[in-house]
N, C-alpha and C positions, 0 to 999 in steps of 0.2 A: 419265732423271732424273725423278725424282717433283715434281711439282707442290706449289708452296708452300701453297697452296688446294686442298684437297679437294671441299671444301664449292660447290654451285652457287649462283646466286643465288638461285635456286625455296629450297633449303634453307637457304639467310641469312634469306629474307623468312618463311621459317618460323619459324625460330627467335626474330626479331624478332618475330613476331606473336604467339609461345607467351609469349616473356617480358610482352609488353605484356598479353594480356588475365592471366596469373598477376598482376602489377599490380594491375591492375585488380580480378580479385575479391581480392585480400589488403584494396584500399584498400574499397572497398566493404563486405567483413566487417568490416570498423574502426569504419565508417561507422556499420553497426550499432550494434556495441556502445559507437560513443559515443552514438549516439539513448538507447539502453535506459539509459544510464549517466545523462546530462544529464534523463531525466523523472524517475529516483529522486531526484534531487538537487532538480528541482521539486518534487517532491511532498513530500521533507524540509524545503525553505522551506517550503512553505506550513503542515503543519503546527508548524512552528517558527513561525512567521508566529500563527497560531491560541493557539498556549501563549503568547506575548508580550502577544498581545491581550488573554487570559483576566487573565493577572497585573497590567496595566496597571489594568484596572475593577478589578477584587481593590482595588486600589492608590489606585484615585479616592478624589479625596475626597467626601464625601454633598452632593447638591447639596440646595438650600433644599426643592424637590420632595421629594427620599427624607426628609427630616429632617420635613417637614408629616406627610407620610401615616405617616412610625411614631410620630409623638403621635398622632395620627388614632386608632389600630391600640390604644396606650395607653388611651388615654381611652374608649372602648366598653366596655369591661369595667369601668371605674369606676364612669362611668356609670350602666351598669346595677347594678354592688351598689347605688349612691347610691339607684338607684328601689326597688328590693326593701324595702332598708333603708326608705325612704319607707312604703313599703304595709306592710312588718309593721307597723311602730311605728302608724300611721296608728288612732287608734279605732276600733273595729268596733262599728257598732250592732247588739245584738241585735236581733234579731227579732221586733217587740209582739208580745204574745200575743195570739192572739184571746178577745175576752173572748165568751162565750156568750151571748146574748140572751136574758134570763128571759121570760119568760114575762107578760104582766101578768096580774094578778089582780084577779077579776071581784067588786070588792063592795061 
């Protein structure tokens, strides 16, 4: 009569051990590729992260700061036509001439 069990225990604890470390590395390879998966997905926040930031300043309103220094920025160049304009229009004295120093005469 043939044996219901073939198999020894040596080749059950085999069998058992083949399935556990195949297990193992399948979960392991997963493991992986959820690490690689979860930093793309960091690195898509952060740069999403980065473009919300950008659009948010875009979006600020001017504070009393930015609004001084671009009259600031304004005014320089007015300024300066105002002084040019000064100094063209401004008289300009010629130059006296020099008058020659005659000579006296002996008489």
């Amino acid at each position: 009569m043939a044996d219901k069990d073939d198999t020894s225990p040596a080749g059950r604890a085999d069998a058992v051990r083949s399935a556990a470390v195949q297990a193992f590395q399948a979960t392991a390879g997963q493991a992986g590729v959820t690490r690689e998966r979860a930093q793309e997905l960091a690195d898509e926040l952060a740069s999403a992260a980065g473009r919300v930031i950008t659009a948010l300043d875009d979006l600020r309103p001017a504070t009393a700061d930015d609004i001084r220094s671009l009259r600031d920025e304004v005014r320089a160049p007015g300024d300066r036509v105002t002084a040019l304009e000064a100094a063209q229009s401004a008289p300009t004295e010629a130059p006296k001439p020099k008058s020659k120093a005659k000579p006296k005469s002996k008489s």
